[in-house]
Biopython code that builds the backbone (N, CA, C, O; Angstrom):
import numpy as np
from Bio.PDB.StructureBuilder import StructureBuilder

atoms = [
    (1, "UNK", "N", (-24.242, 21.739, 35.954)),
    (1, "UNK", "CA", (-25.457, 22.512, 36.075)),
    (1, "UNK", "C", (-25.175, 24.008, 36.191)),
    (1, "UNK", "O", (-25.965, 24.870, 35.805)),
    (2, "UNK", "N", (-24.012, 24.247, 36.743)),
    (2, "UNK", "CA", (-23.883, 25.612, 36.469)),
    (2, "UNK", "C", (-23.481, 26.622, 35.491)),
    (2, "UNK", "O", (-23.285, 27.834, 35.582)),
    (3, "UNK", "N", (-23.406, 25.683, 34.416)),
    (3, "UNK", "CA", (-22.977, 26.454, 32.840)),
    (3, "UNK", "C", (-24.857, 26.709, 32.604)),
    (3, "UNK", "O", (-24.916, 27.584, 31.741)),
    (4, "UNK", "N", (-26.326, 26.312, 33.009)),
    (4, "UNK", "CA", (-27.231, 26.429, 32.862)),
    (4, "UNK", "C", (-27.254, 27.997, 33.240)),
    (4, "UNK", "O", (-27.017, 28.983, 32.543)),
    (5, "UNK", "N", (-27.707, 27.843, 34.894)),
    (5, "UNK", "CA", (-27.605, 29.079, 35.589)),
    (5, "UNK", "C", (-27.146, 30.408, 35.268)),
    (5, "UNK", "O", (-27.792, 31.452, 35.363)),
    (6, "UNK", "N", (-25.344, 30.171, 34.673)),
    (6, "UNK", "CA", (-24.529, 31.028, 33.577)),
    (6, "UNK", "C", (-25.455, 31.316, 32.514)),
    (6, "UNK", "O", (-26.010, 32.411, 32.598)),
    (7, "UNK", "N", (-25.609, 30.933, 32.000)),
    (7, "UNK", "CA", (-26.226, 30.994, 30.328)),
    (7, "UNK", "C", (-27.675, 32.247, 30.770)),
    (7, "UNK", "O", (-27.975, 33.319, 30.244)),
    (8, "UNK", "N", (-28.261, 31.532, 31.876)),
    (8, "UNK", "CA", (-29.564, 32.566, 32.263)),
    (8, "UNK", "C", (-29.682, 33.632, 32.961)),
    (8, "UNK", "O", (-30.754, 34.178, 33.221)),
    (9, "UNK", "N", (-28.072, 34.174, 33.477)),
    (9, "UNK", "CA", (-27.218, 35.305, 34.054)),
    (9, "UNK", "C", (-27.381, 35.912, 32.948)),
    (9, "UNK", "O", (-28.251, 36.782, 32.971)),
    (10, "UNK", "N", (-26.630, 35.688, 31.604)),
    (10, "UNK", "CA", (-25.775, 36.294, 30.778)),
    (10, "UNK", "C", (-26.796, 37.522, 30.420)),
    (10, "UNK", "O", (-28.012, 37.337, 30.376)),
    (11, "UNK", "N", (-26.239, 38.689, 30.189)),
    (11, "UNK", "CA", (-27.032, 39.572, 29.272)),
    (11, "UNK", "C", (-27.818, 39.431, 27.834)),
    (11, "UNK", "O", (-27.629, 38.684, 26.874)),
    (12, "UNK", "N", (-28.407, 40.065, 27.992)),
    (12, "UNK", "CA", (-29.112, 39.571, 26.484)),
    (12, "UNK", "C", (-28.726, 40.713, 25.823)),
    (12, "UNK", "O", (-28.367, 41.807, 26.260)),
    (13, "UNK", "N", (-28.901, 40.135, 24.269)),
    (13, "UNK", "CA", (-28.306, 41.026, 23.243)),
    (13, "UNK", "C", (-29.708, 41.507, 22.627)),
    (13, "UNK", "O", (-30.567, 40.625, 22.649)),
    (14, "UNK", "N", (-30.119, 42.793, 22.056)),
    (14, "UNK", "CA", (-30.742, 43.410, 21.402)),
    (14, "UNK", "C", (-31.004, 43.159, 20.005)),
    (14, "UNK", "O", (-30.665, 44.091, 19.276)),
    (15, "UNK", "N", (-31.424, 42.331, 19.530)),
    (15, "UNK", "CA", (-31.663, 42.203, 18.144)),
    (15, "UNK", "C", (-31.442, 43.315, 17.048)),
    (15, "UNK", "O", (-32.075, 44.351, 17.255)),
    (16, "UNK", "N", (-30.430, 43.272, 15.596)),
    (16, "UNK", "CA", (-30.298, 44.471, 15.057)),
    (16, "UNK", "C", (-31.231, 45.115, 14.891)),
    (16, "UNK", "O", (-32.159, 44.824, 15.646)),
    (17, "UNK", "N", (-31.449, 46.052, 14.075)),
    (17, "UNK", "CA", (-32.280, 46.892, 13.812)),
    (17, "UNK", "C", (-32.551, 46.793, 12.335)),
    (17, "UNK", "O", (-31.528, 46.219, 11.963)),
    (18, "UNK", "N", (-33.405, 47.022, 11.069)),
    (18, "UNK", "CA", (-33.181, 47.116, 10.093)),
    (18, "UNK", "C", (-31.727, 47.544, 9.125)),
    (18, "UNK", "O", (-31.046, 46.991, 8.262)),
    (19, "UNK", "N", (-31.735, 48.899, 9.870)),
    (19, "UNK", "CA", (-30.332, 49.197, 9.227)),
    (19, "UNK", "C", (-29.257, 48.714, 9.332)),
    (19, "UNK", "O", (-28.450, 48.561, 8.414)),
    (20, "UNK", "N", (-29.035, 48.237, 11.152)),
    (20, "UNK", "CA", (-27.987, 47.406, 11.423)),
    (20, "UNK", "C", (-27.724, 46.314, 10.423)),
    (20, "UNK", "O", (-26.647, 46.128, 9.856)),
    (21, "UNK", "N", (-28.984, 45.511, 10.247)),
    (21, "UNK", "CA", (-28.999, 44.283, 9.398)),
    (21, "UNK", "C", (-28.436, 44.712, 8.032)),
    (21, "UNK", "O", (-27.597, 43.962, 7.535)),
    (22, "UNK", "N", (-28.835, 45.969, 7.273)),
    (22, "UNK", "CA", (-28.760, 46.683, 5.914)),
    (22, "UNK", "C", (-27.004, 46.397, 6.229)),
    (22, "UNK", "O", (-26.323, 45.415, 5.933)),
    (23, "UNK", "N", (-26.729, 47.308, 6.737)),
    (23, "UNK", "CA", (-25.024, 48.115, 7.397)),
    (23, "UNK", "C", (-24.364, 47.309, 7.302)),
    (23, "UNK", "O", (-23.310, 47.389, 6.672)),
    (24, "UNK", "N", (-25.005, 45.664, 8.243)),
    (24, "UNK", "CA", (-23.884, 44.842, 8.067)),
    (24, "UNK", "C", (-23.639, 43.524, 7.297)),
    (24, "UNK", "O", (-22.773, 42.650, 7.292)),
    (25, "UNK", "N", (-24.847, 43.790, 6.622)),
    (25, "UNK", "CA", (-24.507, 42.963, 5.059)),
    (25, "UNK", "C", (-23.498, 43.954, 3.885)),
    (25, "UNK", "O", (-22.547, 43.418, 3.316)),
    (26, "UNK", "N", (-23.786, 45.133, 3.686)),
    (26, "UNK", "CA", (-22.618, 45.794, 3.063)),
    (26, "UNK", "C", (-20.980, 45.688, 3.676)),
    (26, "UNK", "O", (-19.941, 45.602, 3.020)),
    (27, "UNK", "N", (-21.109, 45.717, 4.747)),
    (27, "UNK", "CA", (-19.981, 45.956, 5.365)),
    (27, "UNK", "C", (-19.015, 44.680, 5.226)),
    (27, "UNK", "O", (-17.797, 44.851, 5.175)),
    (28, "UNK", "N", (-19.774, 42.967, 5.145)),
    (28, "UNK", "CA", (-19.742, 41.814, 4.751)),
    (28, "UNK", "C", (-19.392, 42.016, 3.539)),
    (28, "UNK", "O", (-18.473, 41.307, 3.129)),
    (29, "UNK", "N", (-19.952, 42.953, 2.660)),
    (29, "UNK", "CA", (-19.678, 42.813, 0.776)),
    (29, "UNK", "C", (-18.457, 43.086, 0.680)),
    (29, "UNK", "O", (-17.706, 42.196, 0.280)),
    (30, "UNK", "N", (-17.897, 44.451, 1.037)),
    (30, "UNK", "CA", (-16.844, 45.137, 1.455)),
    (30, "UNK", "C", (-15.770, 44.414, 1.596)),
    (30, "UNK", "O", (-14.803, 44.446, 0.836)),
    (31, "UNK", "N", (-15.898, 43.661, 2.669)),
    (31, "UNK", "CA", (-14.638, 42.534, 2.815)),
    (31, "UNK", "C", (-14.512, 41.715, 2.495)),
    (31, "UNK", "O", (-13.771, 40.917, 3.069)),
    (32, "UNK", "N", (-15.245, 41.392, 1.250)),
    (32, "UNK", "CA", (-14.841, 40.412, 0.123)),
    (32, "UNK", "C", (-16.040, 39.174, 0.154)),
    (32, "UNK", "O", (-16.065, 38.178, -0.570)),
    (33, "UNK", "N", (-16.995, 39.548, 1.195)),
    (33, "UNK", "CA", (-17.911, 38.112, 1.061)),
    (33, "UNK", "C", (-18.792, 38.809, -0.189)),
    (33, "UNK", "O", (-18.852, 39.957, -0.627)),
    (34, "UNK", "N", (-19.607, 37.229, -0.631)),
    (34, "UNK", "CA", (-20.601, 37.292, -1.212)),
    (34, "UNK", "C", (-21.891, 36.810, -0.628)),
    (34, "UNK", "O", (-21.904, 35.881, 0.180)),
    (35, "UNK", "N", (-22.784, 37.316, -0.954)),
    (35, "UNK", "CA", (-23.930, 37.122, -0.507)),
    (35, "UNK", "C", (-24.428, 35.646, -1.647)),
    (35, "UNK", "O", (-24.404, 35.590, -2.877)),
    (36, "UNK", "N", (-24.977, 34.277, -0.318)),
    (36, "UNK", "CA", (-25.160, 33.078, -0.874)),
    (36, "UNK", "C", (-27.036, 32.899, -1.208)),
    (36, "UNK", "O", (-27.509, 31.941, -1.820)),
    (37, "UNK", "N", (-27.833, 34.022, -0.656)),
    (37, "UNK", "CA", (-29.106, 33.716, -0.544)),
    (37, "UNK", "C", (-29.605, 35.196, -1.116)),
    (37, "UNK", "O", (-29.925, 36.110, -0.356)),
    (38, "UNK", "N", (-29.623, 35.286, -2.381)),
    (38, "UNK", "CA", (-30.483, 36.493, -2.537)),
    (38, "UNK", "C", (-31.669, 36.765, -2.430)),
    (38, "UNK", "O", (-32.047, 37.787, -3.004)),
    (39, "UNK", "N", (-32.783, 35.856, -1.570)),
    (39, "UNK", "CA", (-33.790, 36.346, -1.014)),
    (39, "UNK", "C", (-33.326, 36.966, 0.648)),
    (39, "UNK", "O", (-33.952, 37.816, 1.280)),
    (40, "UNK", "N", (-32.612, 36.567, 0.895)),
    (40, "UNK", "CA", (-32.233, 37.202, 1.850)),
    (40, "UNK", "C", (-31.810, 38.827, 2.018)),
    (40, "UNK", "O", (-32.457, 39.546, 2.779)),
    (41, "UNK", "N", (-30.926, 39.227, 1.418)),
    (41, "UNK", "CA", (-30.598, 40.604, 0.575)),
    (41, "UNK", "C", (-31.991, 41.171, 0.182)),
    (41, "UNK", "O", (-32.373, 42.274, 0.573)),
    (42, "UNK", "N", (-32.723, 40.358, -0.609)),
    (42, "UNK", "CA", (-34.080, 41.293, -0.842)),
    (42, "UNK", "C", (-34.828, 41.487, 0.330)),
    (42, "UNK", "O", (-35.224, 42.627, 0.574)),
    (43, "UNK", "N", (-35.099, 40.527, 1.127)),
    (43, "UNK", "CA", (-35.951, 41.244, 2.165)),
    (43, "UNK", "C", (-35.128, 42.135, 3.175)),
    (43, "UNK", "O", (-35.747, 42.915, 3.898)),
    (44, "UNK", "N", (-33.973, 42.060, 3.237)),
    (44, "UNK", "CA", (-33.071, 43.252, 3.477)),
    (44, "UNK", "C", (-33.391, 44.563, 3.217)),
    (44, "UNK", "O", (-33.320, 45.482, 4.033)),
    (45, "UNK", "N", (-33.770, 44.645, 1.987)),
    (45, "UNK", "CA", (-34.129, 45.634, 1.006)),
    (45, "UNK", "C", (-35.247, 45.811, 1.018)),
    (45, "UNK", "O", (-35.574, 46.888, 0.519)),
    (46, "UNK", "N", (-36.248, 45.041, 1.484)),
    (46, "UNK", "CA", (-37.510, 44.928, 1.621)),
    (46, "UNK", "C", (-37.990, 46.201, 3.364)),
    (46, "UNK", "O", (-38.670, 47.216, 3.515)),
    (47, "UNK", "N", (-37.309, 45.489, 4.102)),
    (47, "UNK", "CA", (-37.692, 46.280, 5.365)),
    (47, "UNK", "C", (-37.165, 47.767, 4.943)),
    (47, "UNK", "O", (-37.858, 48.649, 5.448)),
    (48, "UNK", "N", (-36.259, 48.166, 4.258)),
    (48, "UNK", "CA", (-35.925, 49.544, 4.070)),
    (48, "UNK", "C", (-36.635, 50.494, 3.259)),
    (48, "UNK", "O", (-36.435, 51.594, 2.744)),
    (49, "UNK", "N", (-37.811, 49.380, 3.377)),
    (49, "UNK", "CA", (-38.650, 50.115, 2.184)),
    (49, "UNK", "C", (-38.451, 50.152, 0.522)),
    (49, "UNK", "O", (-38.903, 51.180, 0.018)),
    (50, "UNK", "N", (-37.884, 49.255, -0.358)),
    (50, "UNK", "CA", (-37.561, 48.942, -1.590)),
    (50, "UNK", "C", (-38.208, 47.969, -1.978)),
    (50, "UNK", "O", (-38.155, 46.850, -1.466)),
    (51, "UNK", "N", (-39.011, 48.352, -3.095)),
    (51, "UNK", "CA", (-39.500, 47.132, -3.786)),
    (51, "UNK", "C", (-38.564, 46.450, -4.755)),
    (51, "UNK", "O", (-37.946, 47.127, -5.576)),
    (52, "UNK", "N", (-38.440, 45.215, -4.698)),
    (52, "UNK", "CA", (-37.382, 44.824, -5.170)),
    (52, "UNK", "C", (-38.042, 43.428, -5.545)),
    (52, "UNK", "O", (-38.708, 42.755, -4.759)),
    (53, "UNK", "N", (-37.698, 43.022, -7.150)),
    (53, "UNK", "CA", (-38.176, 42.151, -7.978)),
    (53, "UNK", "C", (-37.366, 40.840, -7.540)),
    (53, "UNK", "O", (-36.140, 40.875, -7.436)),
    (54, "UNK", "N", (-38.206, 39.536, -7.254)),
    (54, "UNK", "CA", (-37.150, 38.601, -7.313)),
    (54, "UNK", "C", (-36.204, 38.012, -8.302)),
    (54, "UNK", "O", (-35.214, 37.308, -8.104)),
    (55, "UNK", "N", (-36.835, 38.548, -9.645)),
    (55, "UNK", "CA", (-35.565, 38.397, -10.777)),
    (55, "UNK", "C", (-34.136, 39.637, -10.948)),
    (55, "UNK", "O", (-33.198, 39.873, -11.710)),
    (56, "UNK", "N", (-34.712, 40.126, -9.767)),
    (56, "UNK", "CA", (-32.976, 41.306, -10.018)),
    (56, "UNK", "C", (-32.067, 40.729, -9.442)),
    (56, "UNK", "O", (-32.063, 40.078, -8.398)),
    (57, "UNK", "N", (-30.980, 41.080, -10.423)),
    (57, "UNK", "CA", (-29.492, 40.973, -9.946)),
    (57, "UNK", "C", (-29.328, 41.316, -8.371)),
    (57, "UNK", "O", (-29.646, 42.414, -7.913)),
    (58, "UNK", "N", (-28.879, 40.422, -7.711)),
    (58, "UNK", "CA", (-28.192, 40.756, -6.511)),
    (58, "UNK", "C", (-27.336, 41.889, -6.114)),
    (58, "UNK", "O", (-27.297, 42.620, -5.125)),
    (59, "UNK", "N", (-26.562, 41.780, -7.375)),
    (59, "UNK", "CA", (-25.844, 43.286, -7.607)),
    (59, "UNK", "C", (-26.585, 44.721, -7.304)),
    (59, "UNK", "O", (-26.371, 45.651, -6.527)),
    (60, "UNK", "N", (-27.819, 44.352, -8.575)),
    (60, "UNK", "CA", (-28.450, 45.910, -8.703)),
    (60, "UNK", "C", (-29.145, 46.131, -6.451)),
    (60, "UNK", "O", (-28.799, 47.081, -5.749)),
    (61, "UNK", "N", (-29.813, 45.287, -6.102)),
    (61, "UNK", "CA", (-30.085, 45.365, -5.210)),
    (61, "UNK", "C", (-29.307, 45.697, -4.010)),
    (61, "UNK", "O", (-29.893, 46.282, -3.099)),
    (62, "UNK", "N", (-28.146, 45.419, -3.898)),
    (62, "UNK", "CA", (-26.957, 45.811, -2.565)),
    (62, "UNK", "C", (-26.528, 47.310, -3.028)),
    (62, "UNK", "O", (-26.045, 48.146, -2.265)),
    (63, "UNK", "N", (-26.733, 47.461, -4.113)),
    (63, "UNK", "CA", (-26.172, 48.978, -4.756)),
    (63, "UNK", "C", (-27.529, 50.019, -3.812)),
    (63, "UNK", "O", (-27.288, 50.890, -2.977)),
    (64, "UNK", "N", (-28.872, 49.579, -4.276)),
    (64, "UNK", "CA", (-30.008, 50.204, -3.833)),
    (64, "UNK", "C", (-30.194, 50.302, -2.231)),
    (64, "UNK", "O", (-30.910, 51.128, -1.665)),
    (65, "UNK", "N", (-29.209, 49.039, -1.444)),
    (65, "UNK", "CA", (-29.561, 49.355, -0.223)),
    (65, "UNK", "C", (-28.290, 49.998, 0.030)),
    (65, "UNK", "O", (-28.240, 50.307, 1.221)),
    (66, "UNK", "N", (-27.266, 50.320, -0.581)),
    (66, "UNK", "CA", (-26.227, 51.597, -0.236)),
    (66, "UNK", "C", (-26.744, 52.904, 0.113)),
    (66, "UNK", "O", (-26.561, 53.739, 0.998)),
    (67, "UNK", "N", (-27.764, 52.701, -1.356)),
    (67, "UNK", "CA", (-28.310, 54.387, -1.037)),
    (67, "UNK", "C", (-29.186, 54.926, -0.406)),
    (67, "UNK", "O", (-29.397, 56.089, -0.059)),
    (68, "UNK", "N", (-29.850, 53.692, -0.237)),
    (68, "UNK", "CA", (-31.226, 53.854, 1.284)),
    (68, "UNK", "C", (-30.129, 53.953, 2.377)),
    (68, "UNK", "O", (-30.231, 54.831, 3.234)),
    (69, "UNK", "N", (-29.121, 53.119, 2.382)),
    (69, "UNK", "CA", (-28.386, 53.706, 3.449)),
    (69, "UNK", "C", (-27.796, 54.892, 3.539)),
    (69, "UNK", "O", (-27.681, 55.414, 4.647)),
    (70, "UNK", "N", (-27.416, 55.398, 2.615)),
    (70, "UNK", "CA", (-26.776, 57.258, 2.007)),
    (70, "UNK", "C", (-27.916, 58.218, 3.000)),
    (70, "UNK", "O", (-27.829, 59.112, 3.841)),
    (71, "UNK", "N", (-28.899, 57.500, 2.392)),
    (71, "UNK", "CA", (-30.228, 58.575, 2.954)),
    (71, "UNK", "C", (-30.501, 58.835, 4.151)),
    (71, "UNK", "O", (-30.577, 59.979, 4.598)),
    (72, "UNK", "N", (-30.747, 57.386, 5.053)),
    (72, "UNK", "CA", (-30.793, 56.952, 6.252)),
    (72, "UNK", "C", (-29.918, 57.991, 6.989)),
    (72, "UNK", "O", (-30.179, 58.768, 7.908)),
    (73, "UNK", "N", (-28.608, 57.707, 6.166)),
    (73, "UNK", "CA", (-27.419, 58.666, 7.146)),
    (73, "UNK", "C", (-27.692, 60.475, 7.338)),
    (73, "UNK", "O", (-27.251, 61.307, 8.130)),
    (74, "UNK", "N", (-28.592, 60.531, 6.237)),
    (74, "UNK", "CA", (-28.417, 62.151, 5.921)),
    (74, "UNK", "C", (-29.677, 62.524, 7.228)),
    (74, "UNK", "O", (-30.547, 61.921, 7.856)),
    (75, "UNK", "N", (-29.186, 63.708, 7.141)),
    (75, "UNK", "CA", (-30.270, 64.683, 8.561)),
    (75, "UNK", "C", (-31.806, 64.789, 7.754)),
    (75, "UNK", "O", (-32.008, 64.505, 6.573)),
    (76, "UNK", "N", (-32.670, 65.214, 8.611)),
    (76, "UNK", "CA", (-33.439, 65.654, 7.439)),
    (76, "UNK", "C", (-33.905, 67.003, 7.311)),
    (76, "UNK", "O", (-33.966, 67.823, 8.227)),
    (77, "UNK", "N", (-34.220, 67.174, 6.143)),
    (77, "UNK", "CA", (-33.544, 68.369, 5.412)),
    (77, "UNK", "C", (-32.343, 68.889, 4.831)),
    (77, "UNK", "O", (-32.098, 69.985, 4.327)),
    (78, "UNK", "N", (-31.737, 67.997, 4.989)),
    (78, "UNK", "CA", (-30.087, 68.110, 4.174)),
    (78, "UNK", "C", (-30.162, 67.620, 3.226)),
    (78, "UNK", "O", (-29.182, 67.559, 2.484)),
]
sb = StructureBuilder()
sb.init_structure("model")
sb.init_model(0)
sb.init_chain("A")
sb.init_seg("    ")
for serial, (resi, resn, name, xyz) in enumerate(atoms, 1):
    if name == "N":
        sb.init_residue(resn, " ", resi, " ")
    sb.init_atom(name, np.array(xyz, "f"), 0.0, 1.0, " ", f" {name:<3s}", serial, name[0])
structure = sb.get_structure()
């Protein structure tokens, strides 16, 4: 009973954030995974604000959330 108690101690974790989620599906591509659910990736792409067709390449789409991420990173006005 006290692995219960434990479990309802433990800290809770913060759910990512959009970008987090964006960040760390690239960061996944990067090291060699592939992405198995490309509706998944699209609504990825979806919260970042991209309309994104369900007949596109998976490809063209992880490229598009690079650069929403490019942007994301930049100040604004830079």
């Amino acid at each position: 009973m006290r692995w219960i108690t434990d479990w309802l101690r433990r800290p809770k974790t913060q759910p990512l954030s959009d970008v987090q989620r964006a960040q760390a599906l690239i960061e996944a591509v990067d090291r060699g995974g592939i992405p198995l659910n490309p509706a998944r990736v699209n609504a990825i792409a979806r919260t970042l604000g991209l309309e994104v067709s369900a007949e596109a390449p998976v490809e063209l789409t992880l490229e598009r959330i690079r650069l929403a991420l490019l942007r994301c990173a930049q100040p604004p006005g830079g």
